[in-house]
N, C-alpha and C positions, 0 to 999 in steps of 0.2 A: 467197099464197106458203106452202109448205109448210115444217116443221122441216129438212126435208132440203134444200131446196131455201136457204134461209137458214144453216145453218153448212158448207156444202158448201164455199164458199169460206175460211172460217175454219179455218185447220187446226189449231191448237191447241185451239179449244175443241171444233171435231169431236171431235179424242181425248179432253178432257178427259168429252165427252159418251158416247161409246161406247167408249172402251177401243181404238180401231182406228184407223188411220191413215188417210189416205184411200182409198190404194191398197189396203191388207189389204182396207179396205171393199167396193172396186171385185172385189176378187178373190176375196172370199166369195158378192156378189149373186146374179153366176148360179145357181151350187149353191142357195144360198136361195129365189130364184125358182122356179127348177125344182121344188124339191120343195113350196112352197107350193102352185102350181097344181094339182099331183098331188095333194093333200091336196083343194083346196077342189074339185076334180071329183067328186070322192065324199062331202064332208060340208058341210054348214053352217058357218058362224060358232059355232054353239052347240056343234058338235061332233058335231050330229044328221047321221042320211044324208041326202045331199041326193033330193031327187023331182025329176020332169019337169024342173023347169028350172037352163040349166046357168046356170054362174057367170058373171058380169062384174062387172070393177071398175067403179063409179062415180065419176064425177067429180067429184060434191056428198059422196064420203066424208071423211071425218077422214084416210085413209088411201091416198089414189086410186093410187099406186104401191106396187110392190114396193122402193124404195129407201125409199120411205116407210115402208112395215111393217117392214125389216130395220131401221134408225135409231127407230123406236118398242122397237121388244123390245130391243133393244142399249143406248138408254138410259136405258130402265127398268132393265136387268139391274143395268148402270153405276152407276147411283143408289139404286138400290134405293127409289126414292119409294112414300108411298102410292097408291092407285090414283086418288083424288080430286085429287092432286097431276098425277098423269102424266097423266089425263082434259084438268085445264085447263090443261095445255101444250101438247095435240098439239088442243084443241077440241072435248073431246068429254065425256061426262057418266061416273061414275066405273063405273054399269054398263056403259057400251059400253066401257069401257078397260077390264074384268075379264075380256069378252069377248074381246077383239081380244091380251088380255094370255094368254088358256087356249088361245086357238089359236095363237098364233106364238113361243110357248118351245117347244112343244114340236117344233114342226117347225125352230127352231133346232138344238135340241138333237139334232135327226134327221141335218140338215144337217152340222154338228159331228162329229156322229160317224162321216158317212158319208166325211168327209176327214181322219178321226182327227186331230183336234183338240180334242176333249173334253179337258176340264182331267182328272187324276188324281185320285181321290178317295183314294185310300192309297200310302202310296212304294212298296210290294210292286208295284205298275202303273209302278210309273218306272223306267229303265238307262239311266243314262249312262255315254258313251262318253268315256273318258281325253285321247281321239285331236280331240276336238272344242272347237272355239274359243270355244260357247256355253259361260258358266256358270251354275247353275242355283242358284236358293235358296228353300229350302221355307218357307210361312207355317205358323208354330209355332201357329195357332190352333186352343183348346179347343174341343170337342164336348160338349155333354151329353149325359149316358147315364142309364138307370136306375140307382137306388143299388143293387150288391148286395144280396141279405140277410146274404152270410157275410161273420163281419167280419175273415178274413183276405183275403177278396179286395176289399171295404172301404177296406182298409188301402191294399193296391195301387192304388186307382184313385185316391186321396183326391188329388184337387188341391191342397189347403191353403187352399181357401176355403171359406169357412163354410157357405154356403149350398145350393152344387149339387154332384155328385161331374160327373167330365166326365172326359175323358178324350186326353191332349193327344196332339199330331200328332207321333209321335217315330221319329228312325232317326238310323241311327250317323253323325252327320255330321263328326264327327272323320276317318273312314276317307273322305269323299267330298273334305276340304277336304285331305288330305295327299296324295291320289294329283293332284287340282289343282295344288295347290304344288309335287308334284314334276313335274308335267309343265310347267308354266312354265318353272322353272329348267332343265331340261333343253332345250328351246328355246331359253333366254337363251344357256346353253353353246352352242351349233351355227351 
């Protein structure tokens, strides 16, 4: 019985394991499927071009489905585990998970972005709408960055901890959390 096939019924630790519900799951796969087999028509496992022959999934793999590959890269993502960890969860030795790990982030990630879904890497990439029932809250975590050389700019980037400068996730969220609040009460009035 496979990973997927074993918390499929579990819905709680499904999401605890992927980050996705079961449905988001069910309604990501096709777009994931899709663009996996597009990929594996033309390359290897290694990433190499494929020759002569075409691909097929095996049924003696670690992996034998595409529900299976999508729940592999999803909760490695989730977990962030080593790869000798994630190897002896899904069965398989920590080079074949390195493999299996360099080819299906990034056709996630292809995936993702081709249903514009990709997380935001800067709030300059985000606009929210006043008018919308979703609220939104940014993770204030730190970046490391190069340390300047000049030590006015230094000065500016200096975290307040000793050891690395970094550089934190920031925007004016006073102006995001006032035009919220006033859009509630305004609702509340009506």
């Amino acid at each position: 019985m496979s990973k997927y096939q074993e918390y499929q019924a579990k819905p709680t630790e499904f999401l605890a394991l992927t980050g996705y519900t079961h449905q988001e799951f069910e309604a990501l796969l096709p777009h994931f499927r899709e663009r996996y087999y597009q990929w594996m028509a033309r390359h290897r496992l290694d990433g190499q071009e494929r020759g002569q022959r075409k691909y097929s999934d095996y049924q003696n793999s670690p992996l034998p489905t595409a529900e299976d590959k999508l729940f592999f890269i999803l909760s490695y993502l989730k977990s962030n585990n080593l790869q000798m960890v994630q190897g002896a969860l899904f069965g398989m030795s920590q080079p074949k998970a390195n493999l299996w790990i360099h080819c299906l982030h990034p056709i996630l990630n292809q995936t993702l972005a081709d249903l514009g879904e990709l997380p935001a890497r800067e709030m300059a990439e985000l606009t929210f709408d006043e008018n919308a029932d979703k609220l939104f809250f940014h993770d204030g975590s730190e970046r490391p960055i190069l340390r300047p050389s000049d030590p006015a700019e230094q000065q500016a980037y200096y975290s307040g901890k000793k050891t690395a400068h970094g550089q934190k996730q920031r925007f004016d969220q006073s102006a995001l959390q006032d035009s919220l609040l006033n859009r509630d009460r305004r609702r509340q009035k009506a």
